[in-house]
C-alpha positions, 0 to 999 in steps of 0.5 A: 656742285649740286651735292655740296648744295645739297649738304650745305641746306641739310646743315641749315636745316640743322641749325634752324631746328634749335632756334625754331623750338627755342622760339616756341618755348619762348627762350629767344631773349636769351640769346638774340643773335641766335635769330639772325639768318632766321625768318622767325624775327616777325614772331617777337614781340616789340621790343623796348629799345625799337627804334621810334620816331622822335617826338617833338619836345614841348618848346618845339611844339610851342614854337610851332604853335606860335608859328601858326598862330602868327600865320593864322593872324596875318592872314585874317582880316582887319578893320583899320582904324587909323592911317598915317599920313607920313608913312610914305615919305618916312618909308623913303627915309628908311630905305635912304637910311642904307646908302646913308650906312653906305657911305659911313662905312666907305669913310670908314675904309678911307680913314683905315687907308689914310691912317697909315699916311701922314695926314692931318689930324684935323682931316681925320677927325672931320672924316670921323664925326662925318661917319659918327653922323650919319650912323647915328642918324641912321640909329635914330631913323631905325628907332622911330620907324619901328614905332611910328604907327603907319596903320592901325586896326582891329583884327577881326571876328573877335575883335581882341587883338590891335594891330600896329603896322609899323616899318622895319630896318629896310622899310618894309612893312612889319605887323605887330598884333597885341593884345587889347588887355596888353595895351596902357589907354593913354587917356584912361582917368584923364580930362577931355580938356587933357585929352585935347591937350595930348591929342595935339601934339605932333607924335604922343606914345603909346605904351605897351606891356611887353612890347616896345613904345609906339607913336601915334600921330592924330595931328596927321593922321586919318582916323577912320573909325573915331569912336572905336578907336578914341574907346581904345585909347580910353580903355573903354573899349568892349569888343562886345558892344556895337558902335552906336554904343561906342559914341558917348565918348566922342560925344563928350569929348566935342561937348568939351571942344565947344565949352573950350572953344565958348570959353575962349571966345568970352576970354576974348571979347572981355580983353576986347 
């Protein structure tokens, strides 16, 4: 055994002295597999077909910006401006809203089982609007939850972005920050007295470039910060500027409450 050991590595060394010199006279590219078997691989230069890790594509690496930067969001602080009154028992409505679905489609399963039974028409229609009804009631409860505004702030330390918190299909809490240059100012170019008329009402929009329509309530609502948020609704708002600033606007808008309110008065008194 030890002769044929023998033999065997006097080949090898055979077989290695013409690979060795065609290495160093730099003739291995034509012939690769020559090398196999060999030690002398660690002396070739980098090939272009080596085997590199894959580098993220450009909407890759856009998505995951994103991704940061929706985390980075989240996590910064926001100075609210506005809070909703209702947002409690609305977010009681969404979440009734699943059993809701719930049961439209246990009446659904009912009106496959008795389809193949003779039963009234009259029963079957009835059973038919009744899921109708509570699909689409639950259609419309969706609808507004995503755009009635629960919160709404400003996202601090640039103070650039709004921030709608507004409820998703489950009735959990969904933040949307936008942009302030995205936002349409509801009373930009409009008249205090018009501005009192919209502020009035029950639920007024808000438009968004981009973005779906949102609903505020200042009927019944908290309005934490009058000045920077009525600046906003305006268009009149500089994140560069302080709050004292920022009250000409609501200054204007009181002095067009007492004219309206003096002007009733007088109304009053002349048809007395």
């Amino acid at each position: 055994m030890s002769q044929l050991q023998q033999l065997c590595r006097q080949a090898l060394r055979h077989l290695k002295q013409p690979v060795q010199q065609q290495l160093l006279n730099g003739s291995h590219a034509s012939d690769p597999l020559a090398l196999i078997g060999t030690r002398w691989y660690a002396r070739l230069p980098a090939s272009q077909h080596v085997c590199r890790p894959e580098q993220p594509e450009a909407g890759d690496q856009q998505h995951q910006l994103q991704q940061k930067q929706l985390q980075s969001s989240k996590q910064q602080p926001v100075w609210k401006l506005y809070k909703s009154k209702w947002i409690v028992p609305v977010r009681f409505l969404v979440r009734a809203k699943v059993f809701q679905l719930l049961g439209g489609g246990s009446i659904g399963l009912i009106l496959a089982g008795i389809t193949m039974q003779q039963v009234a028409i009259g029963d079957i229609v009835a059973l038919s609007a009744l899921a109708g009804g509570m699909v689409a009631a639950s259609c419309c409860l969706w609808y507004y939850s995503r755009r009635y505004v629960g919160e709404m702030g400003l996202l601090l330390p640039d103070r650039r972005h709004v921030r709608f918190s507004v409820l998703d299909f489950w009735g959990n809490r969904e933040d949307n920050d936008i942009p302030l240059d995205k936002l349409v100012p509801p009373f930009k170019d409009v008249r205090p007295k018009e501005i009192q008329r919209i502020a009035s009402q029950l639920l007024f929009p808000l438009n968004v470039t981009g973005d779906r329509q949102y609903y505020l309530s200042i009927q019944a609502g908290n309005i934490l910060e009058p000045q920077v948020l009525f600046s906003i609704l305006k268009g009149e708002y500089d994140p560069k500027q302080t709050p004292d600033q920022q009250q000409g606007f609501v200054q204007q808008m009181a002095a067009a409450d007492l004219n309206s309110k003096s002007t009733r008065t007088v109304s009053q008194q002349q048809q007395q």
